[in-house]
N, C-alpha and C positions, 0 to 999 in steps of 0.2 A: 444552420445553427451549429455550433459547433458541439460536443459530446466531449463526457469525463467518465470514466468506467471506474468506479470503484469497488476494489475485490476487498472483502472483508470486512464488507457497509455495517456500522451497526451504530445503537443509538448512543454512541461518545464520538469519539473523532469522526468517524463515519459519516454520520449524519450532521455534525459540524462543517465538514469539506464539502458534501452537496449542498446546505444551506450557503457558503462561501460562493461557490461555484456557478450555483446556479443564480445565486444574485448575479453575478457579472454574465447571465444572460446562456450559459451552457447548460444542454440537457445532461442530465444525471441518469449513467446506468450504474444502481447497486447489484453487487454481487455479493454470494453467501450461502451456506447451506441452509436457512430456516426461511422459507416462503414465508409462513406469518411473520415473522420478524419484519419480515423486507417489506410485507405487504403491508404495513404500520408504519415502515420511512416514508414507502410513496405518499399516503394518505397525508402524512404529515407535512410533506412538501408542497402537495398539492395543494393544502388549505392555504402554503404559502405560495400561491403560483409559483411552484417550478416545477419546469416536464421531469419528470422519471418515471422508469421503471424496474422493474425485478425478473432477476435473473438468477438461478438459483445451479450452484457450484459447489465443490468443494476441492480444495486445492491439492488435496491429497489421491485427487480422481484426473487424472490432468486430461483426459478427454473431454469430461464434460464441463472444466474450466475453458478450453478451446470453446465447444460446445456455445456454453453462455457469452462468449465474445462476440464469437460468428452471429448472436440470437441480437447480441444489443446492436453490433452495427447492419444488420438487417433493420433493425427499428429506428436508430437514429441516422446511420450512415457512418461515416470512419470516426474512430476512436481517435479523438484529439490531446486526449491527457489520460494515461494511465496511471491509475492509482493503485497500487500495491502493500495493504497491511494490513494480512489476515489478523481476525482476533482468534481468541480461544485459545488462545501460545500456553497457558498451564493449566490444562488438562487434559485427561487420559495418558498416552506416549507421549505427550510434552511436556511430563512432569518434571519442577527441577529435580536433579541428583547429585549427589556428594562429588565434585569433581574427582575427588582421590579415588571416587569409584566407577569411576563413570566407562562404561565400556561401547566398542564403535557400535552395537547394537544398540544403546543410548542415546547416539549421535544421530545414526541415520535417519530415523523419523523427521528428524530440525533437518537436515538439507532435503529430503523431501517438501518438507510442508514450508520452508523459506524460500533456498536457491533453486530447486526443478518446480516449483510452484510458478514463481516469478516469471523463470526460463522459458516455461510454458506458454504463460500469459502474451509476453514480449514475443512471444513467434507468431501469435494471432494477431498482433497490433501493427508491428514493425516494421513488414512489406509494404503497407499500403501507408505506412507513414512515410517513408523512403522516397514512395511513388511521390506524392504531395510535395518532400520537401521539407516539412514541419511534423512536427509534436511534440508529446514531454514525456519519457517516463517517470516517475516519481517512487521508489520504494523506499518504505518503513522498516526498520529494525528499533529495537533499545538501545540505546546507548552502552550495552555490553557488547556493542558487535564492533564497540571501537577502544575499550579497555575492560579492563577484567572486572568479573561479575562472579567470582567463585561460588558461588551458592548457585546460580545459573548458568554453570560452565558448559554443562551438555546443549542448551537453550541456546546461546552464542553463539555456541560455534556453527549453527546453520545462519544466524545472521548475519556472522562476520565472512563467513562464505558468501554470502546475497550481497553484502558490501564490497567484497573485492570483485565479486563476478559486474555489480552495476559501475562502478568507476570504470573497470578495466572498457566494460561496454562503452560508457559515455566517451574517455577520451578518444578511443579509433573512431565514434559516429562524428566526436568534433574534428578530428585529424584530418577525415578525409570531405567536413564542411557537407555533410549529409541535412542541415537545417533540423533535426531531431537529436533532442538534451535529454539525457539524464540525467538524475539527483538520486540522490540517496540520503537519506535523513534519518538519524538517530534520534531517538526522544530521551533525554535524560531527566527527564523531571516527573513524577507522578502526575496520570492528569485527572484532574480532581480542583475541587474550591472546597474540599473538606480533608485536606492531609492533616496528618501527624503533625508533632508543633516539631518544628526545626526542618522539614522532608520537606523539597525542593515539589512548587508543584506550580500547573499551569490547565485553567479549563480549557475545553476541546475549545472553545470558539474563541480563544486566545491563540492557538495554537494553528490555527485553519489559515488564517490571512497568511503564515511563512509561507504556504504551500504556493497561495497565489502569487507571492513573490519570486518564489523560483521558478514559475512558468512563465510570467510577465519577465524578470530581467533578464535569466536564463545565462547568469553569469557566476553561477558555483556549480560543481557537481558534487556537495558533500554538505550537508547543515547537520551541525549536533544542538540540540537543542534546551536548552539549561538556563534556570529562571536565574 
C-alpha cells in the first residue's frame, strides 16, 4: 500500500488531506509536535477505516523530523507522497512584523521553520524515492510566498524561499526524468466556511481534492490557489 507523510497534520487541512488520501486507499503518517493532537486524527481516521499513525516532530528540531520519517516508513514502508505545511506559522518567533522593521534576526526563524524544515524532510524521503523511480513532493506556503503580503513580510520570506528552493528542486528532478514531482502550492484564500463577508475563502475538504490532482496528473510544479 502505498504511504503519505503529512508534517503539520492537524485538524483543518491536515486531516482533510489524510481523509482525501486515504480514501484513495494510502496509509497516512501524521506528523507534528502534539501527540494528543495527532493521537485524535488517528482515532478519527480510524472510525473512518483509514490506516495512520502518529509521529511526533517538530520542524524546528530537524533531527527528530529525520527521526519521525525513518519511524513512519519503518511502519509503513517508503514514503509515497510527501506533504509539507507545518501549522502554527503565527505564533511565538513567527509573529508577523512591520516590514519597515523587520530585521534578518526576524527572518531567520521563517527559513528555519519553512526552507531547512522542508530540506530536511525531502533528504529522509528523496533517496529512496529515486531508488523506485516515483513520488510526489508536495509543499505548502501562503500565497504571500508568491506576491506581497506587507503585514506578513518577515513570514514570507521563508516561504518564498521553500518556493524557490521546491521549483528550483522539481525542474532538475523533471530534467533529468528521475520519475519524482514536485509542487509547491500557495493557498490564497482563507480556509474557513465561516470568513469575513467579502474575504476569499475555501473549506479544507474543498481544498484536499487539488492535492490529489497534483499527484495523479503530475503536470504543474506550482498551484496558487484562489476561490
Amino acid at each position: 500500500m502505498s504511504t503519505i507523510a503529512i508534517i503539520g497534520a492537524g485538524p483543518g487541512l491536515g486531516l482533510s488531506l489524510a481523509r482525501r488520501f486515504g480514501s484513495e486507499g494510502l496509509s497516512v503518517a501524521l506528523i507534528s509536535r502534539n501527540r494528543q493532537n495527532l493521537d485524535a486524527l488517528v482515532a478519527t481516521l480510524a472510525a473512518e477505516d483509514i490506516t495512520a499513525a502518529a509521529f511526533t516532530a517538530d520542524v524546528l528540531d530537524r533531527p527528530s523530523l529525520t527521526a519521525a520519517l525513518e519511524a513512519a516508513t519503518e511502519r509503513f514502508g517508503r514514503i509515497d507522497v510527501l506533504e509539507y505545511s507545518p501549522a502554527d506559522a503565527t505564533s511565538g518567533p513567527l509573529a508577523p512584523i512591520d516590514i519597515r522593521r523587520t530585521t534578518p534576526e526576524d527572518v531567520q526563524p521563517q527559513i528555519e521553520y519553512y526552507l531547512y524544515g522542508a530540506m530536511a524532510a525531502t533528504a529522509a524521503v528523496l533517496p529512496a524515492m529515486l531508488e523506485a523511480g516515483s513520488g510526489t513532493i508536495i509543499v505548502t506556503t501562503g500565497a504571500g510566498s508568491t506576491y506581497p503580503v506587507p503585514m506578513f513580510g518577515n513570514i514570507t520570506a521563508g516561504g518564498a524561499a521553500l518556493r524557490n528552493w521546491a521549483l528550483n528542486l522539481g525542474h532538475a528532478l523533471a530534467a533529468d526524468d528521475t520519475g519524482v514531482h514536485v509542487a509547491h502550492v500557495a493557498i490564497g484564500v482563507w480556509i474557513t466556511d465561516n470568513a469575513p463577508e467579502g474575504v476569499a475563502s475555501m473549506t479544507a475538504d474543498e481544498i484536499a481534492p487539488l492535492y490529489v490532482d497534483l499527484v495523479t496528473t503530475r503536470d504543474v510544479h506550482e498551484l496558487v490557489v484562489t476561490r
